[in-house]
KEVEX-258392 format. One record per residue (C-alpha): residue number from 1; x, y, z; residue in one letter; chain. Coordinates in pm, whole numbers. Layout:
residues N
site resi:NUM&xx:X&yy:Y&zz:Z&resn:a&chain:A
...
This chain:
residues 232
site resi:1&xx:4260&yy:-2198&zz:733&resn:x&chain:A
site resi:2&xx:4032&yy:-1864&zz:662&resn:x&chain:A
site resi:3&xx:3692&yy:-1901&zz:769&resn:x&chain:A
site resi:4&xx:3444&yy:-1585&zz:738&resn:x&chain:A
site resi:5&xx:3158&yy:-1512&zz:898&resn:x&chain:A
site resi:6&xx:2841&yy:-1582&zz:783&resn:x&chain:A
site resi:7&xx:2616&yy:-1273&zz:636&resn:x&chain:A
site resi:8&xx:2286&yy:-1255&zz:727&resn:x&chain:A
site resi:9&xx:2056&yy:-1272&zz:404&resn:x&chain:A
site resi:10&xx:1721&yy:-1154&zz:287&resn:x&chain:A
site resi:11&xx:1600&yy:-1284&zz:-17&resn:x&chain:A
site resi:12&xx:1308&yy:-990&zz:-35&resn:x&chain:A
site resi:13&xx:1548&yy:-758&zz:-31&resn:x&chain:A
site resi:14&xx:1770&yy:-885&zz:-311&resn:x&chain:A
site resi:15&xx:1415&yy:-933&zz:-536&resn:x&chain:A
site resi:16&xx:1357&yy:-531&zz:-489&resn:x&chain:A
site resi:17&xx:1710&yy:-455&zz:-587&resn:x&chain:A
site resi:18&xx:1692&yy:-666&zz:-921&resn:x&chain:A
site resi:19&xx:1338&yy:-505&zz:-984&resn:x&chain:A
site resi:20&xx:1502&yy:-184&zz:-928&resn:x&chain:A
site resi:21&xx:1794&yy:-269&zz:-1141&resn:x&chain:A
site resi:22&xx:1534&yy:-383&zz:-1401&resn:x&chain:A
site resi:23&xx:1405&yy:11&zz:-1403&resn:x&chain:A
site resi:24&xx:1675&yy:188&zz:-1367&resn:x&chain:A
site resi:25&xx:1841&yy:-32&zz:-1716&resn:x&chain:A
site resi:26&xx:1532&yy:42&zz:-1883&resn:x&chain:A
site resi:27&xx:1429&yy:-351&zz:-1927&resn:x&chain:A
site resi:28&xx:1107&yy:-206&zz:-1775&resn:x&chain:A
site resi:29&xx:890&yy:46&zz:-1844&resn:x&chain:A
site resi:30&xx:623&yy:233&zz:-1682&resn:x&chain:A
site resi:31&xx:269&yy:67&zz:-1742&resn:x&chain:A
site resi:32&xx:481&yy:-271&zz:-1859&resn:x&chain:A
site resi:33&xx:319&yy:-584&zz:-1722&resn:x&chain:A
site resi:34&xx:479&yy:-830&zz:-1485&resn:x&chain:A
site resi:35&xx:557&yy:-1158&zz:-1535&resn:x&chain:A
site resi:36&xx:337&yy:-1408&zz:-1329&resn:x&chain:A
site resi:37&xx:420&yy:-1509&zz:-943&resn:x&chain:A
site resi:38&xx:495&yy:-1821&zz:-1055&resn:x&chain:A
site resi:39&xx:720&yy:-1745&zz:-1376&resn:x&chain:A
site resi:40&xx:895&yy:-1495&zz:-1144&resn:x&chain:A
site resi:41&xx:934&yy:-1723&zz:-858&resn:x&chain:A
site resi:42&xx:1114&yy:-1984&zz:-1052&resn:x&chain:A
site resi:43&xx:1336&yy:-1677&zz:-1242&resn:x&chain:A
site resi:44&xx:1431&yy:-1613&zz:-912&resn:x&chain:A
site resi:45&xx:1467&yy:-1940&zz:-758&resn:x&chain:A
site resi:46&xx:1288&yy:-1837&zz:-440&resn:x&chain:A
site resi:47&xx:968&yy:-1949&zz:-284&resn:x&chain:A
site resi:48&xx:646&yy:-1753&zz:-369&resn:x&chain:A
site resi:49&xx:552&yy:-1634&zz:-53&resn:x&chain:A
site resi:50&xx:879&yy:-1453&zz:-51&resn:x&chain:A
site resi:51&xx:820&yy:-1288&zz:-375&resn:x&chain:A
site resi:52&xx:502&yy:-1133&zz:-222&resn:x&chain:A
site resi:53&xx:678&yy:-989&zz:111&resn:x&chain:A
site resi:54&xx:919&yy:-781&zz:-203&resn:x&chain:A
site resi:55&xx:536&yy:-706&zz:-386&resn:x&chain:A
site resi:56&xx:375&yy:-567&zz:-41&resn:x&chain:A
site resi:57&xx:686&yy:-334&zz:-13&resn:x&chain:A
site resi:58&xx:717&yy:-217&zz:-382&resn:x&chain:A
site resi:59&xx:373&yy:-200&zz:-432&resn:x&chain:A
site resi:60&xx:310&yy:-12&zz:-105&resn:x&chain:A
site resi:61&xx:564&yy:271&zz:-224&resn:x&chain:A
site resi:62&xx:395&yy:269&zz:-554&resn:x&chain:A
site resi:63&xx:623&yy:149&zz:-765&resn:x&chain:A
site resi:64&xx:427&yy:-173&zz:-900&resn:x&chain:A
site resi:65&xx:1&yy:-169&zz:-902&resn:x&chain:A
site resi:66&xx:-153&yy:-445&zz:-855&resn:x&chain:A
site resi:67&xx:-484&yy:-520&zz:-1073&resn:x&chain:A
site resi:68&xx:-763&yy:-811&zz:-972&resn:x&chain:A
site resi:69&xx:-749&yy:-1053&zz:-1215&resn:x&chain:A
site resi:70&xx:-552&yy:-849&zz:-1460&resn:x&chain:A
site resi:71&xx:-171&yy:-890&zz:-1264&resn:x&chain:A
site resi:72&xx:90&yy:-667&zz:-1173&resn:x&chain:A
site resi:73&xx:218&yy:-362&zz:-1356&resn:x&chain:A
site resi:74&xx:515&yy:-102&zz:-1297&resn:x&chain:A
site resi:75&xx:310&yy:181&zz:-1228&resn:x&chain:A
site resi:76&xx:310&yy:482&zz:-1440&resn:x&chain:A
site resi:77&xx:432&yy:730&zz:-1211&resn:x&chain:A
site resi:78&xx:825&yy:631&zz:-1293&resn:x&chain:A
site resi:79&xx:728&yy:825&zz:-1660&resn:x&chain:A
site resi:80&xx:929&yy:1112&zz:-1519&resn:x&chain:A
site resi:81&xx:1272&yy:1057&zz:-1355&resn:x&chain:A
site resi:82&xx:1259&yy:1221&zz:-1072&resn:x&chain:A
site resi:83&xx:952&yy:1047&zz:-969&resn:x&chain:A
site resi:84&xx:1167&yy:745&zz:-1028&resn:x&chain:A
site resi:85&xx:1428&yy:817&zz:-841&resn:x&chain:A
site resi:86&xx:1207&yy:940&zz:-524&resn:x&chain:A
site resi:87&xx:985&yy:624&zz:-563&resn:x&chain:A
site resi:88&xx:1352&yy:422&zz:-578&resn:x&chain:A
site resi:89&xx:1414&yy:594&zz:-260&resn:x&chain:A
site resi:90&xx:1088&yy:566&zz:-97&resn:x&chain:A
site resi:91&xx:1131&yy:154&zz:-121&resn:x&chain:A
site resi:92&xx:1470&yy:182&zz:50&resn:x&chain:A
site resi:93&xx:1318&yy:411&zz:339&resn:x&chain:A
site resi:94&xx:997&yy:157&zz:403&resn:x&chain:A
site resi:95&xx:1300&yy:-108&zz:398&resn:x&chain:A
site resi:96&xx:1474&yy:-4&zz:689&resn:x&chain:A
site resi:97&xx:1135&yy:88&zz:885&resn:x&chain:A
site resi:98&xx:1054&yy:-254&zz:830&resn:x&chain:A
site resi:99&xx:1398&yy:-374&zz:950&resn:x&chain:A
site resi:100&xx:1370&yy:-95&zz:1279&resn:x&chain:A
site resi:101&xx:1036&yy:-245&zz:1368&resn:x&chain:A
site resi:102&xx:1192&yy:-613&zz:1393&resn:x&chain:A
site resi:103&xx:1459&yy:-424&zz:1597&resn:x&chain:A
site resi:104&xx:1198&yy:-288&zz:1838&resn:x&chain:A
site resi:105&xx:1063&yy:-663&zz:1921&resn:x&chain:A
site resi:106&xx:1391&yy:-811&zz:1968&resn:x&chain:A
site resi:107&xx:1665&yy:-576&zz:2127&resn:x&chain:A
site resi:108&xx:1432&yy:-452&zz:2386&resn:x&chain:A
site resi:109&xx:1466&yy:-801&zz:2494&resn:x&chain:A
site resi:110&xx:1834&yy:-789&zz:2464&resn:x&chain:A
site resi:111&xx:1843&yy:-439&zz:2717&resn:x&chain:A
site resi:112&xx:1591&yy:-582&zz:2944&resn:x&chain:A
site resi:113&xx:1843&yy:-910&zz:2989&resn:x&chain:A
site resi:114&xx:2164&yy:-710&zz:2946&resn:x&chain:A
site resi:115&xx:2023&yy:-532&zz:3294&resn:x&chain:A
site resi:116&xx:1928&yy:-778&zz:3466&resn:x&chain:A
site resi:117&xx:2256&yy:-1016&zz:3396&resn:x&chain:A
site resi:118&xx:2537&yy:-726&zz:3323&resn:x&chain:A
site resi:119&xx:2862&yy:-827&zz:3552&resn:x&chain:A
site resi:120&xx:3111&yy:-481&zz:3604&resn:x&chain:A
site resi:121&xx:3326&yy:-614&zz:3338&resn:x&chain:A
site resi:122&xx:3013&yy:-629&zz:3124&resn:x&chain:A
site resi:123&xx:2904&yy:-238&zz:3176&resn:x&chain:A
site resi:124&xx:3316&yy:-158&zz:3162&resn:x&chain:A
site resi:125&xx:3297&yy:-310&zz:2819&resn:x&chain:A
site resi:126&xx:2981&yy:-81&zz:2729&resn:x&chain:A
site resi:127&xx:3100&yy:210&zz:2883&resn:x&chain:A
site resi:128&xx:3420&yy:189&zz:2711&resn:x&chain:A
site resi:129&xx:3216&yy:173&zz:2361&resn:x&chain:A
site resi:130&xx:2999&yy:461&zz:2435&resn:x&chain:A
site resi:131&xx:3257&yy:666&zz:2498&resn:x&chain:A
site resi:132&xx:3439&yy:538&zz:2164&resn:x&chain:A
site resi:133&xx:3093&yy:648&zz:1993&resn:x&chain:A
site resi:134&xx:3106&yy:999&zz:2182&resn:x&chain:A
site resi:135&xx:3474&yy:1034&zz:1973&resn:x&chain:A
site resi:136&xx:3337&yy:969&zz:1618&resn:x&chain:A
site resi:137&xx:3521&yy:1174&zz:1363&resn:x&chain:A
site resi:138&xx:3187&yy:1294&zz:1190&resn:x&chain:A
site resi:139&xx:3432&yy:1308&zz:897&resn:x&chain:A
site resi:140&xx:3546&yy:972&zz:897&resn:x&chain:A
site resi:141&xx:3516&yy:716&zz:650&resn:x&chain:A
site resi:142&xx:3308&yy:486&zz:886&resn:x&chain:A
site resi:143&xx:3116&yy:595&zz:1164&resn:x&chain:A
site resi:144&xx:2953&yy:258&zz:1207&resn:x&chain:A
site resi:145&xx:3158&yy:53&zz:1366&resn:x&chain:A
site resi:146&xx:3157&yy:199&zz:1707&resn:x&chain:A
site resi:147&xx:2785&yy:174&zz:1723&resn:x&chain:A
site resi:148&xx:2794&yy:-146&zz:1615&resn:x&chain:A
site resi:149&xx:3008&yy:-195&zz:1927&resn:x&chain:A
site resi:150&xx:2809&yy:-37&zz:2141&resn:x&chain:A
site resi:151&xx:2462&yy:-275&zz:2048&resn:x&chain:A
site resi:152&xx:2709&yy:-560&zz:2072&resn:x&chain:A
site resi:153&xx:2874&yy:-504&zz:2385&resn:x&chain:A
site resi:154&xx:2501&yy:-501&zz:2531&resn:x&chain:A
site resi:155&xx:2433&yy:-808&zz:2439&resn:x&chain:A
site resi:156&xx:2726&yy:-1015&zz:2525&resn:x&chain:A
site resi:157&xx:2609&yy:-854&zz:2858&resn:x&chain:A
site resi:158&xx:2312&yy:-1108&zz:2813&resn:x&chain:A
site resi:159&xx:2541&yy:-1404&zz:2822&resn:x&chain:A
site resi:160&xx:2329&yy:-1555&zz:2570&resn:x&chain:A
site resi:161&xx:2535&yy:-1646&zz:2295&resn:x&chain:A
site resi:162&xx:2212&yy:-1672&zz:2050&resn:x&chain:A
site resi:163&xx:2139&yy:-1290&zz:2123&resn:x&chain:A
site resi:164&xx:2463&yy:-1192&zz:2080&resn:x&chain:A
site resi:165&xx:2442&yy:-1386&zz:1765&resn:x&chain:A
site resi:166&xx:2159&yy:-1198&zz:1658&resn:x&chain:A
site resi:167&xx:2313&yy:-874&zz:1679&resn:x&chain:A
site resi:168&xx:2598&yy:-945&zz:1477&resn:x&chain:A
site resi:169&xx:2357&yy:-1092&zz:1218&resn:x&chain:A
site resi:170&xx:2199&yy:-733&zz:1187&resn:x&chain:A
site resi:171&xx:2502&yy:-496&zz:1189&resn:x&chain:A
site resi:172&xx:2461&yy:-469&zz:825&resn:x&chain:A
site resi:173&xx:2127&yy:-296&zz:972&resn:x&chain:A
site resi:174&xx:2293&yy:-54&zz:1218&resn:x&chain:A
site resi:175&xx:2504&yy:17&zz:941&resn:x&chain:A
site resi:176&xx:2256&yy:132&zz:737&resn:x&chain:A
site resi:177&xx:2033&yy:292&zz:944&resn:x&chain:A
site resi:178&xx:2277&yy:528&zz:1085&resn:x&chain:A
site resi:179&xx:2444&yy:556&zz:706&resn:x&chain:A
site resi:180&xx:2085&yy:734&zz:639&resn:x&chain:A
site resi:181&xx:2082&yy:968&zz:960&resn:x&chain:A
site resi:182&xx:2472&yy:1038&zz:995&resn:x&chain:A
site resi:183&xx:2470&yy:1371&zz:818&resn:x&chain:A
site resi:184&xx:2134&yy:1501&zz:988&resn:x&chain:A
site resi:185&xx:2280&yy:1866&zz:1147&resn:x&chain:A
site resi:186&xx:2262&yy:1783&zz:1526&resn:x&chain:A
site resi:187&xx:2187&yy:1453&zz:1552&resn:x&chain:A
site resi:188&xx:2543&yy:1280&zz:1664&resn:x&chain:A
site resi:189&xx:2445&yy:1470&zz:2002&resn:x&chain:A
site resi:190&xx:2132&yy:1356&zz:2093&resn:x&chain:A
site resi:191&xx:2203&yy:933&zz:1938&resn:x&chain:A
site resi:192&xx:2499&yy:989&zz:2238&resn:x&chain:A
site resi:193&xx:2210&yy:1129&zz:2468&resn:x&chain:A
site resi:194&xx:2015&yy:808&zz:2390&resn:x&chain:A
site resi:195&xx:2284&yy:612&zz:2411&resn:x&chain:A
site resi:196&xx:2370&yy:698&zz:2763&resn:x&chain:A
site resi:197&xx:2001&yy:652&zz:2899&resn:x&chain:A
site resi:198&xx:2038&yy:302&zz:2778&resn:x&chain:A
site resi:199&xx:2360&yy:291&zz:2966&resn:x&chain:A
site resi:200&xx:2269&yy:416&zz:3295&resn:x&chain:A
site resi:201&xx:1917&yy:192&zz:3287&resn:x&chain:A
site resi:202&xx:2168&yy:-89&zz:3246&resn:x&chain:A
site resi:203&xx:2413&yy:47&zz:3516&resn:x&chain:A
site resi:204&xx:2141&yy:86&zz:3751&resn:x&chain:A
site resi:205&xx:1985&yy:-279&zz:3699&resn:x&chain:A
site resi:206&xx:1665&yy:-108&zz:3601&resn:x&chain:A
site resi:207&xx:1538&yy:-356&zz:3273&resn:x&chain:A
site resi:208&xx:1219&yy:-176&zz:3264&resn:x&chain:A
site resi:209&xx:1416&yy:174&zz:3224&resn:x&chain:A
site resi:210&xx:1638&yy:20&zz:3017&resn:x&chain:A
site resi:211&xx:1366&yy:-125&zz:2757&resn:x&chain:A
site resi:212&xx:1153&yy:227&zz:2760&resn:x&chain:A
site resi:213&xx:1528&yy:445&zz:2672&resn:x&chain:A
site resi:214&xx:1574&yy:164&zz:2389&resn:x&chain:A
site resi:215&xx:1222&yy:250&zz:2217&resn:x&chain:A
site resi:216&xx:1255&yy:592&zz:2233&resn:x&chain:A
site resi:217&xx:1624&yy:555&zz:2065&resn:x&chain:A
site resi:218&xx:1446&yy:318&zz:1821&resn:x&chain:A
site resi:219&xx:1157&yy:580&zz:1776&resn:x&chain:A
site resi:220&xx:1379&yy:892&zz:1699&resn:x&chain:A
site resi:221&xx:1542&yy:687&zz:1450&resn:x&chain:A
site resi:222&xx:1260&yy:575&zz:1274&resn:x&chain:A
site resi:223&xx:1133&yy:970&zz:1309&resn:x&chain:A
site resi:224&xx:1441&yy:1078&zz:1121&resn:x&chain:A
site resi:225&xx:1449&yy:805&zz:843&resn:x&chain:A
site resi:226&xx:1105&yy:921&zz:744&resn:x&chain:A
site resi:227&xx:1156&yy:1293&zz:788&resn:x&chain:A
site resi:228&xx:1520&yy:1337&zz:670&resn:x&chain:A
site resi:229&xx:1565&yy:1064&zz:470&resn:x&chain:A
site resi:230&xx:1908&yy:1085&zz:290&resn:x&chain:A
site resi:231&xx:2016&yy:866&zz:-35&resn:x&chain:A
site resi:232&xx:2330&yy:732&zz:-31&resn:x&chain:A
């Protein structure tokens, strides 16, 4: 008997993609009106409230305007295509700063515990991926998976099986994130600088030091994704 793991979903997200879908087949068109929240809702099957978190995002990027009393409309700026395809882009970048900000509140929680609980077998374990990290082929076909390792390996060092949980809920997250940074001239070397502050806060016990080398790893992510933000 197969059983797979469970993937992590968000409905918001998969609401963008079909509006973005909707775009790029040409079933909309700039200035075309939206259907009603509650016509869309049920066309999606979703609740409304979730249909508004995708609105805040797309409208926040610019790709939909909303008008008082008058609706929602796809916003006349995607008249020329590469406007369209930078707004497209834009909506993906917000995305993942959204996503990075819910990282911020719940893996400095994760460091601050891995510190404070971390046996020798537990910092062996994240040693070992670090190092794994440091050997990244920047060539190879995916350069995820030891990160993904390392995040995880700190929180197993929580001994909270929820936590740990949580991490492997978001690796489609880490995945991403570092999909959109990967090729960024330079910056392999200092994610493995970051990296090891988070180690040695965690080797030394310190969960304060350990939660401040987090946020600034978190931080120079974000900075990248909004200054060097690459489309894959």
């Amino acid at each position: 008997m197969t059983i797979k793991k469970i993937k992590y979903h968000r409905v918001y997200e998969d609401v963008i993609e079909q509006i973005k879908n909707l775009i790029l087949e040409g079933n909309l068109a700039p200035g075309d009106v939206l259907p009603t929240e509650r016509e869309l809702a049920q066309s999606f099957g979703i609740s409304r409230g979730t249909l508004r978190e995708a609105f805040r995002i797309l409208e926040r990027e610019g790709l939909i305007e909303a008008r008082p009393g008058g609706g929602r409309f796809l916003s006349k700026a995607l008249d020329v295509a590469e406007d369209r395809s930078r707004i497209l882009d834009n909506i993906e970048r917000a995305t993942i700063i959204e996503l990075l900000e819910a990282r911020e509140l719940f893996e400095t929680g994760i460091v601050e515990l891995a510190a404070k609980r971390a046996t020798d077998e537990d910092i062996a374990e994240i040693e070992a991926a670090f190092e794994a990290w440091g050997q990244i082929d920047q060539n190879a076909e995916d350069r995820s998976k030891p990160d993904q390792a390392f995040h995880l390996s700190i929180a197993k060092a929580t001994h909270n099986v929820v936590l740990v949980n949580m991490i492997e809920l978001h690796m489609d997250l880490l995945q991403r994130t570092l999909s959109k940074t990967a090729q960024i001239p330079g910056r392999k070397s200092e994610v493995y600088e970051e990296h090891l502050l988070i180690l040695q806060a965690i080797k030394e016990r310190d969960p304060v030091k350990a939660k401040l080398a987090l946020l600034n790893h978190l931080s120079r992510v974000k900075e990248n994704i909004q200054k060097n933000y690459i489309h894959v």
